[in-house]
C-alpha positions as CSV (number, residue, x, y, z in Angstrom):
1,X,158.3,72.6,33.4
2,X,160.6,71.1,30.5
3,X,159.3,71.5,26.8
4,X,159.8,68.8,24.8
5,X,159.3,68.6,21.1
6,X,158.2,64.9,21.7
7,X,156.3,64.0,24.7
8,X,158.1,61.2,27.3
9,X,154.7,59.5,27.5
10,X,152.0,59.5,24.9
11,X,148.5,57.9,25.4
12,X,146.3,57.6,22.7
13,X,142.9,55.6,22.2
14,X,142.9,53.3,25.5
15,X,139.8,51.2,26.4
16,X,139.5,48.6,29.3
17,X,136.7,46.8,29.9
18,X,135.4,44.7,33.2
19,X,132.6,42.2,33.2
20,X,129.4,44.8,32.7
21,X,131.7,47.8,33.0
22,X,133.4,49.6,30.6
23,X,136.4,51.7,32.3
24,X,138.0,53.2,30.1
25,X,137.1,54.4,26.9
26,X,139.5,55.5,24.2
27,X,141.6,57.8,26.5
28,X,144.3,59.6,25.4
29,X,146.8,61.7,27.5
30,X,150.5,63.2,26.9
31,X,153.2,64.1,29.7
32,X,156.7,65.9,29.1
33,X,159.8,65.2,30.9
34,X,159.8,66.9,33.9
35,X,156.4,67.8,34.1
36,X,153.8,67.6,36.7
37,X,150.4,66.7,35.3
38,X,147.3,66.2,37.9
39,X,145.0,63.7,36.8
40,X,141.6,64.3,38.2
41,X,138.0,63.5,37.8
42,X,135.1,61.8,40.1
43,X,135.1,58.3,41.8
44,X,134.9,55.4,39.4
45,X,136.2,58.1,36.4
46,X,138.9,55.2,35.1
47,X,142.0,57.0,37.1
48,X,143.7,54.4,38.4
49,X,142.2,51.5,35.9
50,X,144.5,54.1,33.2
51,X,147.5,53.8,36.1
52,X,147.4,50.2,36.5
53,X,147.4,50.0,32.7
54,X,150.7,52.3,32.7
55,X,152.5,50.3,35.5
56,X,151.9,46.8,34.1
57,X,149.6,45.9,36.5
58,X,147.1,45.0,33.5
59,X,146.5,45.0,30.5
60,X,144.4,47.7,28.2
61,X,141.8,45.9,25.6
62,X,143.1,48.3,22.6
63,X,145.1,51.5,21.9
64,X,147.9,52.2,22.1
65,X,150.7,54.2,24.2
66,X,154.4,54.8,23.5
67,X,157.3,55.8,25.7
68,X,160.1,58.7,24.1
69,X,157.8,57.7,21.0
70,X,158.6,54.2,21.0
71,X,155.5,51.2,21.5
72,X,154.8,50.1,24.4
73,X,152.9,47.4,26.2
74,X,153.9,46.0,29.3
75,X,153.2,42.5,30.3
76,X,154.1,42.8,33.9
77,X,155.1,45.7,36.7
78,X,158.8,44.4,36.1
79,X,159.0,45.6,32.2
80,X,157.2,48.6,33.2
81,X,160.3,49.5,36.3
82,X,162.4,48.8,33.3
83,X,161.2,51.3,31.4
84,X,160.9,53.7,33.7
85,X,157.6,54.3,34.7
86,X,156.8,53.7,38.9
87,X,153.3,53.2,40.2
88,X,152.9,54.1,44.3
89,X,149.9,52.9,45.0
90,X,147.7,55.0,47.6
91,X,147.9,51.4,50.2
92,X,151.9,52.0,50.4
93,X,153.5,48.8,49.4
94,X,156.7,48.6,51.8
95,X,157.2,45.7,54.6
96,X,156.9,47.1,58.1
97,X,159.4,44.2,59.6
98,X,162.1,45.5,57.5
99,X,164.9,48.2,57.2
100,X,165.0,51.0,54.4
101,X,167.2,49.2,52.5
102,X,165.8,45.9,52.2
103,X,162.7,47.4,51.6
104,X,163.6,49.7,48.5
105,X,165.6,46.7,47.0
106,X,163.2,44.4,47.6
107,X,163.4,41.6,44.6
108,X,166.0,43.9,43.1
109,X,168.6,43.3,46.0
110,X,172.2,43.6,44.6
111,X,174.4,40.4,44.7
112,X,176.5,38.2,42.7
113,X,176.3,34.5,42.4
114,X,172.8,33.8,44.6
115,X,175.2,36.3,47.6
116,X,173.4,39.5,48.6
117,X,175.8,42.3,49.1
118,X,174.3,44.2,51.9
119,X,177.1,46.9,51.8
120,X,176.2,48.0,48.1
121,X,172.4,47.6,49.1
122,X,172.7,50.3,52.4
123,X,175.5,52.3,50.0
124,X,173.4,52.7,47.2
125,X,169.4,53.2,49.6
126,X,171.6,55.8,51.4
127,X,171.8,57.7,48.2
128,X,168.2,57.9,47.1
129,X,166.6,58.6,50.5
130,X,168.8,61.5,50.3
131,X,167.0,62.5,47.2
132,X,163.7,62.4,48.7
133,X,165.3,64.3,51.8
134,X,165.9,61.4,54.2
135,X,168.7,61.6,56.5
136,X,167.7,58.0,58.2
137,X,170.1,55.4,58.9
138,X,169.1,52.8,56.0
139,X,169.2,49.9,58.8
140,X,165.9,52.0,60.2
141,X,163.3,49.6,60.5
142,X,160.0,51.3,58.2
143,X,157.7,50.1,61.0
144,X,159.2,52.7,63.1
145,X,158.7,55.9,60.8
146,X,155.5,57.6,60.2
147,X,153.5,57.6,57.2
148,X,154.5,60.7,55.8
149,X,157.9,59.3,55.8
150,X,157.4,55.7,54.7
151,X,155.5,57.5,51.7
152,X,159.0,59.5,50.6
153,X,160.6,55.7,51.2
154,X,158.2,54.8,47.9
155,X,159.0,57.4,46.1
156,X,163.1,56.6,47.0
157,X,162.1,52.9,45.8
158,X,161.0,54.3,42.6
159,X,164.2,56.4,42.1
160,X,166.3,53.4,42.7
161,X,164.7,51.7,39.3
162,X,165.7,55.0,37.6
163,X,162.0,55.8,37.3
164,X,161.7,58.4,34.6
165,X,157.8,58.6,35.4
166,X,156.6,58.5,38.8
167,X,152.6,57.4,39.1
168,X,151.5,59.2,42.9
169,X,148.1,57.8,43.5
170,X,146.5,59.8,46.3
171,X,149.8,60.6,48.1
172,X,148.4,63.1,50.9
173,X,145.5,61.3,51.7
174,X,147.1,60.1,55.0
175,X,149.0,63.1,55.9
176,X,149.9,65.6,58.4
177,X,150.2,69.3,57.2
178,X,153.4,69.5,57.5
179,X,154.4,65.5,55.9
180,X,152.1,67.1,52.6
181,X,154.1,70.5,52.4
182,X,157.5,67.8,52.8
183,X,156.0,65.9,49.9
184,X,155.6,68.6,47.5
185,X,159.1,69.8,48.1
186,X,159.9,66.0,46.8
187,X,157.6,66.3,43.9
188,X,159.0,70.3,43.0
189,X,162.5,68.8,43.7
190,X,162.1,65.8,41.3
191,X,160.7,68.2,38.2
192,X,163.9,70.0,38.5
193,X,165.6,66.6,38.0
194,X,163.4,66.2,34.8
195,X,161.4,63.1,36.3
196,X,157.9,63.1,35.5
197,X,155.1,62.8,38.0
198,X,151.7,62.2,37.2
199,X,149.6,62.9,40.2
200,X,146.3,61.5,41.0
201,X,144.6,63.7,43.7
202,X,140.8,64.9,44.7
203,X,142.3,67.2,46.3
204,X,141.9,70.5,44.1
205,X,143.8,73.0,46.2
206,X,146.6,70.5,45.9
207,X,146.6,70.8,41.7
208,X,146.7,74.1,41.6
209,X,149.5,74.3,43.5
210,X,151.7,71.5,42.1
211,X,150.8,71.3,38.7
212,X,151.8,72.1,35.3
213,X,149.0,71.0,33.7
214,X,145.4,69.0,34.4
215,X,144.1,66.3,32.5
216,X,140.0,65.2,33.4
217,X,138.6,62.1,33.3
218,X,134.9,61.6,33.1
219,X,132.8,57.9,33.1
220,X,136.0,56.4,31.7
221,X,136.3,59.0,28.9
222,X,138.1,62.4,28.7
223,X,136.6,65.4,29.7
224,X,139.2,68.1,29.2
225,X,142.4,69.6,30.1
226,X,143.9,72.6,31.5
227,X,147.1,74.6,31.1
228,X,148.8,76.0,34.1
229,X,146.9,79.4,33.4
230,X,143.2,77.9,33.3
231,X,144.0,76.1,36.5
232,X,141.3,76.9,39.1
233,X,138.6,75.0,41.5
234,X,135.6,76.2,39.1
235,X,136.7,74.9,36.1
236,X,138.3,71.8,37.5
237,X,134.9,70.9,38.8
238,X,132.8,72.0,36.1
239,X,135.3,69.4,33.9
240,X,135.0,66.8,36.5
241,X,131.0,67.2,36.4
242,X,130.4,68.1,33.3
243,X,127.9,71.9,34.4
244,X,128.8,74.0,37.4
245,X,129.1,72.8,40.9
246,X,126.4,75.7,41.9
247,X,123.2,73.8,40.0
248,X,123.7,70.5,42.6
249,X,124.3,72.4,45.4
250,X,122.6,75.3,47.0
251,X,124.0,75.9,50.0
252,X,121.5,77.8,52.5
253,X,122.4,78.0,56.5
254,X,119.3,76.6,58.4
255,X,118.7,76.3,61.9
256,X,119.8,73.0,64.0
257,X,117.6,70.6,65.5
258,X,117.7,69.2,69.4
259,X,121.3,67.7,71.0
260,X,121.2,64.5,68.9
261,X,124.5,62.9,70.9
262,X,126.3,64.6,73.4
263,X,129.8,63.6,75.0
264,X,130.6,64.4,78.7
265,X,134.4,64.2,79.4
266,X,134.6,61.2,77.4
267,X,138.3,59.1,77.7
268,X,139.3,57.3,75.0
269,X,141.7,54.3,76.0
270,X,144.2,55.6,73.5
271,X,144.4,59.2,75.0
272,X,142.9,57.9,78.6
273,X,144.3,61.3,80.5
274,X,142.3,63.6,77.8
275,X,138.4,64.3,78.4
276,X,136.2,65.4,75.1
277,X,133.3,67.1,75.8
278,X,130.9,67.9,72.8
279,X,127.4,68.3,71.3
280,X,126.1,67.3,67.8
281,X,122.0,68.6,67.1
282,X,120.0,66.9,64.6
283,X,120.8,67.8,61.0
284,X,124.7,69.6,61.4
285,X,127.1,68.0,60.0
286,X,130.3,68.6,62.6
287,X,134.0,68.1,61.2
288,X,136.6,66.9,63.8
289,X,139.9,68.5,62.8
290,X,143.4,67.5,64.0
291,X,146.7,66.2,63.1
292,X,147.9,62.3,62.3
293,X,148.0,61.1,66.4
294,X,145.4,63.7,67.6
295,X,143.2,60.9,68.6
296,X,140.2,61.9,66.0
297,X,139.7,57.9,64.4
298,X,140.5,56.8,68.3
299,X,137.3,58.8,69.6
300,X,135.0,58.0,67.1
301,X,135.8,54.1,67.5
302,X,135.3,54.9,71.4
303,X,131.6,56.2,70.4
304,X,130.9,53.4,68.2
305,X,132.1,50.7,70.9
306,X,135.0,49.3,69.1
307,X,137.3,50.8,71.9
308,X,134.7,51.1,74.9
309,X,135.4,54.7,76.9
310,X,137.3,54.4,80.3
311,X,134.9,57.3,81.7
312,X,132.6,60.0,81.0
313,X,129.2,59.9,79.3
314,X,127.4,59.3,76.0
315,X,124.2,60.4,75.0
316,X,121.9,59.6,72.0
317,X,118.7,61.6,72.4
318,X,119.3,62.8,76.1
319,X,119.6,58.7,76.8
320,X,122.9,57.7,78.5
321,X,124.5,54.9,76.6
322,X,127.5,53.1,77.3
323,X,128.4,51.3,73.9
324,X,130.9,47.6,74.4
325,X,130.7,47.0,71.0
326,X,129.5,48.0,67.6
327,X,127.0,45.9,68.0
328,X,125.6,48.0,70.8
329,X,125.6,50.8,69.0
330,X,124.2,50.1,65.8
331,X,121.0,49.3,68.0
332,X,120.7,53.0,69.3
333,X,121.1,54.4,65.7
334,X,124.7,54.9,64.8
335,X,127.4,54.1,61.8
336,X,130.6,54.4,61.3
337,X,132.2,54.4,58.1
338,X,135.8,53.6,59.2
339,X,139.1,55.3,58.0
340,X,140.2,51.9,56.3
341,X,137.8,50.6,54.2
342,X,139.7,47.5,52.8
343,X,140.3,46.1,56.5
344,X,137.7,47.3,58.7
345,X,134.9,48.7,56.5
346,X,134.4,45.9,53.7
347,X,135.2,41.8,53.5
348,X,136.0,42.2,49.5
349,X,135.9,38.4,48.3
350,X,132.2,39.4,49.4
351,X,130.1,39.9,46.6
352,X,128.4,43.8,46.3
353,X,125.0,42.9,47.8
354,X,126.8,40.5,51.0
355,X,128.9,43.7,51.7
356,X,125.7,46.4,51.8
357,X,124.0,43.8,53.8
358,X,126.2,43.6,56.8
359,X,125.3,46.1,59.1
360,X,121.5,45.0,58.9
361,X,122.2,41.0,59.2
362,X,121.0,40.6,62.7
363,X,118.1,42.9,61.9
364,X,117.0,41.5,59.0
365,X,117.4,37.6,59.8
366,X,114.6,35.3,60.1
367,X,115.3,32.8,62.9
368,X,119.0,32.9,62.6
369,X,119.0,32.4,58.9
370,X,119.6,34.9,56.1
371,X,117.0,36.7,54.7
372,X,117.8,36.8,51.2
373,X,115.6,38.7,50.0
374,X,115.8,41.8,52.5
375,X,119.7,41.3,51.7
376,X,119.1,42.4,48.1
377,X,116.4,44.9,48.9
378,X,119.1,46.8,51.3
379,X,121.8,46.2,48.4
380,X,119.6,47.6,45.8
381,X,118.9,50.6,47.7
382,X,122.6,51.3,48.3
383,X,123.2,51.2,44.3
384,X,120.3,53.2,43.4
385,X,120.8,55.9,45.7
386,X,124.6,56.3,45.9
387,X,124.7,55.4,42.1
388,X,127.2,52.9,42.5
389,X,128.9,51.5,39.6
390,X,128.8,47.8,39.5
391,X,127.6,45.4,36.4
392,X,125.9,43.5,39.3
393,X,124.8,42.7,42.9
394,X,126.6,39.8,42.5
395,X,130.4,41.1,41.6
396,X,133.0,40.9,43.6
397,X,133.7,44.0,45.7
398,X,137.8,44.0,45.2
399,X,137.2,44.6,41.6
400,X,135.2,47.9,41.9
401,X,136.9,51.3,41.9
402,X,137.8,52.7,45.4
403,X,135.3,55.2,44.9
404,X,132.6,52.5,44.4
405,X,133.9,51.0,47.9
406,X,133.7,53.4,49.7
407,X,130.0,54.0,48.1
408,X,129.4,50.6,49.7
409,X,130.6,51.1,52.6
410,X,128.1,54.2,53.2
């Protein structure tokens, strides 16, 4: 890490407000050129409400924030680029239909007189994939890479705007192993550079190895920070949570109940030449483990009936089932909470209590017609037990947290 007499980025006194929520709450944070800092705390903390502030995105209510000790306050994500600072967003932002170089130019494309020149464009994209370790042709096509990759395409987007700070909101969540370990070689690489990274993570193995320092958010208000040497999982969570992980959870092993579902050389139509056999007992809680392409997302869609098995055997309580459609398997007792929430687990222009309801709409109806009143009755339940923050049943699901969606979608 750089020192700096001054710091590049300096936060002080931030509050955002949403209708019934308040976000943020007079926030302050600090980052040095060239400096890693992790910014961590629980779902719905005010992490990336403080980001979106940074990147333009929105505006804060009050405070203040200043760049190499100038003010600051950016009206849109184009005078934030300007300045330097570079949001990538944990949804990657890059068109699939189109080649590295378009995309990392996108709206910035280089030209004179209303001409693109497409020569300068694959020149110049040639140059910062390299910095991100990218040895593509630019003219490669970013439907055709991986995510890993497409993620190091964002961060060469960034670099093209001469990004001095570089936002990383959840960067590994859809990694391989190896596409992570790639990535922090990018992140170590750009520190030596002197760009600054803040990176947003609830990954805590991850901070410890990447960062120079830790910075905790709690309900929208700071909770503490770290220096490289107090860097470790206990005090990380005890900031996050505000009293040691130990007093929620007391971990005691305890004896399994009777096969609850039981695969029997199940095929999934993605992997139809590979049979998964296995057995899950009544209170375990079994993690599927595998690379990005093992087929993990593709076999539990095959269970649920979203991509009906081409053989073998499914059983919920010893009872042989043969799921066609989600549908099918809701009625024997099973959910899914799917690996995208924003296309496949929530509708968000829904309102908080039409989104808990769905699953139990068919159950729940009265003659075909809603049944208002169960609707609310399941919603209310969902908030009060998963402690979702929302002013309302009534608000708009795209304007809660991601924590909060996912909470939902649970």
């Amino acid at each position: 890490m750089t020192t700096a007499h001054k710091p590049l980025l300096e936060v002080s006194g931030l509050c955002k407000q949403f209708p019934g929520v308040r976000a943020l709450h007079k926030v302050s944070l600090n980052l040095q050129q060239g400096e890693v800092l992790a910014l961590i705390g629980e779902n719905g903390a005010g992490k990336s409400t403080l980001m979106k502030i940074l990147a333009g995105v929105q505006p804060a209510d009050s405070g203040t924030f200043h760049i190499d000790g100038k003010p600051a306050n950016f009206l849109n994500v184009r005078e934030a680029l300007a300045a330097g600072i570079a949001l990538i967003h944990q949804e990657l932002n890059l068109a699939s239909n189109l080649d590295l170089a378009t995309n990392i130019f996108l709206g910035r494309e280089p030209g004179r007189f209303g001409f693109v020149n497409d020569r300068a464009a694959h020149s110049e994209a040639a140059k910062h994939l390299n910095r991100v370790g990218l040895d593509l042709p630019t003219n490669t096509l970013v439907g055709d890479l991986p995510i890993g990759k497409q993620q190091l395409v964002e961060i060469a987007k960034a670099l093209s705007c001469d990004a001095r700070v570089l936002i990383m909101d959840e960067p590994t969540s859809s990694l391989s192993q190896k596409e992570t370990e790639t990535l922090f070689e990018v992140v170590q690489d750009l520190r030596q550079q002197g760009i600054s990274v803040i990176y947003i993570t609830h990954r805590l193995s991850e901070v410890k190895v990447l960062a120079d320092r830790v910075t905790v958010f709690r309900d929208g208000e700071n909770a503490g920070d770290l220096s490289k040497e107090e860097i470790n999982h206990d005090a990380m969570v005890r900031l996050m949570v505000g009293r040691d992980l130990s007093e929620f959870y007391d971990r005691k092993i305890h004896e399994s109940g009777e096969v609850i579902l039981e695969l029997d050389k199940v095929r999934s139509p993605a992997h139809p030449h590979t049979e998964i056999s296995l057995q899950i007992c009544a209170g375990e809680i079994v993690g599927i483990a595998g690379l990005v392409g093992a087929g993990r997302t593709e076999l539990l869609e095959t269970i649920f009936g979203v991509t009906p098995s081409l053989g073998g055997a499914i059983k919920v309580s010893g009872q042989v089932v043969h799921p066609k459609s989600p549908e099918e398997a809701i009625a024997v007792g099973m959910a899914l909470a799917p690996e995208d929430r924003k296309l496949h687990g929530l509708v968000l222009p829904l309102t908080v209590r039409e989104n808990a309801s769905l699953a139990s709409l068919k159950r729940d109806q009265k003659k075909g017609l809603l049944n208002f009143k169960a609707e609310k009755e399941v919603a209310n339940e969902a908030v009060d037990q998963l402690q979702i923050k929302t002013p309302h049943l009534e608000q708009v699901a795209r304007f809660l947290s991601g924590g909060n969606q996912q909470k939902i979608v649970l």
